[in-house]
C-alpha positions in Angstrom: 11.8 7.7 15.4 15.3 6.2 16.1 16.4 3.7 13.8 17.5 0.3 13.7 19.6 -2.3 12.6 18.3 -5.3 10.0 19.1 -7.5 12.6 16.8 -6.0 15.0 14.3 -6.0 12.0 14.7 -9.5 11.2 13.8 -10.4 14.8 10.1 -8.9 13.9 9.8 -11.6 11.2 6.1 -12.9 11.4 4.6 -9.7 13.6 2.8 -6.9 12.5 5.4 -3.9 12.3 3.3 -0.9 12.1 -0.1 1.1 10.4 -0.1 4.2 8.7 -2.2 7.4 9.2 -5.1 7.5 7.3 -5.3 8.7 3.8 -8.2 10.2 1.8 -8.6 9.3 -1.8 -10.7 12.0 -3.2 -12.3 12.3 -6.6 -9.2 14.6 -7.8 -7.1 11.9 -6.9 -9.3 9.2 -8.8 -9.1 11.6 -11.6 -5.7 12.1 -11.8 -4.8 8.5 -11.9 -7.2 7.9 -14.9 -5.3 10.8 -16.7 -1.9 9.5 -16.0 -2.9 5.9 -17.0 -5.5 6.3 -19.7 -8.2 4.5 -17.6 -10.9 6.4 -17.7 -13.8 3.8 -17.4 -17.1 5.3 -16.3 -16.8 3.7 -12.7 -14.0 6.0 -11.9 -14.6 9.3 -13.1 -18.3 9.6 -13.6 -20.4 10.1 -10.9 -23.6 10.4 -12.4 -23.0 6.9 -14.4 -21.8 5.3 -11.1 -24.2 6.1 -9.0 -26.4 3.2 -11.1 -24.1 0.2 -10.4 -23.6 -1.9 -7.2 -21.1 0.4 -5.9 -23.7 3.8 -5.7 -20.7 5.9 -7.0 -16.9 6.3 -8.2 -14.4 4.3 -7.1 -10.6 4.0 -7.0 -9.0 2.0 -9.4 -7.6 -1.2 -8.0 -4.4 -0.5 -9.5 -4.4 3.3 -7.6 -5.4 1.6 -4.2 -2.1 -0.3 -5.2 0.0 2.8 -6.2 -0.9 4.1 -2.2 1.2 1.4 -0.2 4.9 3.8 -0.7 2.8 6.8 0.5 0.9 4.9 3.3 4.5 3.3 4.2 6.1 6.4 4.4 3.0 7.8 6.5 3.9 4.9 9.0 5.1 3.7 12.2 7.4 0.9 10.2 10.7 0.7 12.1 13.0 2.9 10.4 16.8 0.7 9.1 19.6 3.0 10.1 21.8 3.6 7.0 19.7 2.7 4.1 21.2 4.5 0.8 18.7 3.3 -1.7 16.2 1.3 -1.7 13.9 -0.7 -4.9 10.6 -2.4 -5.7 11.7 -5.9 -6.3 8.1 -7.2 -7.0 5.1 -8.8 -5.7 4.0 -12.8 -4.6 0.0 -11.9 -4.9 -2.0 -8.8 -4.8 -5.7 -9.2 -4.3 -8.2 -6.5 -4.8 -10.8 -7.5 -2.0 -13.5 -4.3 -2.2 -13.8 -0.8 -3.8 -12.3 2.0 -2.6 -15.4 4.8 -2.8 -14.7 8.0 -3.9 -14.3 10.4 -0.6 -12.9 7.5 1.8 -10.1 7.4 3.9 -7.7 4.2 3.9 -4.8 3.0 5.7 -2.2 0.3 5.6 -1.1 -2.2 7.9 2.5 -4.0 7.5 3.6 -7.3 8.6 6.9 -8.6 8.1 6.9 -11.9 6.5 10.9 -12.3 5.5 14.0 -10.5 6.0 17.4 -12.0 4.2 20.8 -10.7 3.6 21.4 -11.8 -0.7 24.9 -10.4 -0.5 26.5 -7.9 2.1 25.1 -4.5 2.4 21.6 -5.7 0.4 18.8 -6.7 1.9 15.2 -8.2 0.8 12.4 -7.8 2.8 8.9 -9.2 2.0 6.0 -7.8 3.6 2.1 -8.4 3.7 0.3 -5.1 3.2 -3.3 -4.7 4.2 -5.4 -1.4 2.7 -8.3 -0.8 5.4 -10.9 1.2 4.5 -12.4 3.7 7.6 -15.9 2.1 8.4 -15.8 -1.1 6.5 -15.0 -4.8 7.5 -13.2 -6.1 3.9 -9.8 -4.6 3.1 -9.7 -3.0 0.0 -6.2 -4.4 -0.6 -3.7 -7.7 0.7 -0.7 -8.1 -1.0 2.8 -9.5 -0.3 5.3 -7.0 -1.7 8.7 -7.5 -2.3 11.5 -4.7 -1.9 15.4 -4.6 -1.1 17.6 -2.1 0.6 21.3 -1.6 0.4 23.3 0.1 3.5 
């Protein structure tokens, strides 16, 4: 996909800029995320235990469906800014964890571009709402306004 400029961008303020593929987060996934963050609550990583609460099974931390929005945004058709030599996490306005992500189910993320400024020449900050969709279900698992700025 060609690249743009941030002007270009910052006319797409207020529309939806682009979805990502779907992506499947699987029990080694779950598990591995409990062994890199120390959360290993039953509701994650035992299936047995899990399958007797509301949710009939494991689910994805919140904080993993969370982790997923650089991989689903790198996995997506969000217009591309020619010349970008680094880019940062600059932090979040809200993050709401809406339903459980089940063991074996496929999400993807949708981006709308809320704000695009210039702070100082060559840096950028962009804020934009990110949906997580699970495949089959109605609720998102996931909204949250992220923050992040580019420099060219």
């Amino acid at each position: 996909m060609a690249g743009i400029t941030p002007q270009q961008m910052k006319e797409m303020v207020g529309q939806t800029i682009g979805s990502s593929e779907w992506y499947l987060v699987d029990q080694e996934t779950i598990n591995k995320f409990a062994d890199a963050t120390g959360d290993h609550q039953f509701i994650h990583i035992d299936a047995e235990k899990a399958k007797l609460t509301p949710f009939g099974g494991t689910i994805a931390h919140g904080f993993l469906t969370l982790s997923l929005l650089p991989v689903l945004m790198a996995k997506s058709d969000v217009p591309r800014i020619d010349g970008v030599k680094m880019g940062v996490n600059y932090g979040g306005n809200k993050v709401r964890f809406l339903a459980p992500v089940r063991s074996g189910k496929r999400v993807r993320g949708h981006f709308k571009l809320l704000e695009l400024e210039e702070k100082r020449p060559g840096q950028w900050q962009q804020t934009i709402e990110m949906s997580v969709e699970i495949e089959g279900e109605e609720k998102p698992a996931l909204l949250a306004e992220w923050i992040t700025q580019f420099f060219l």
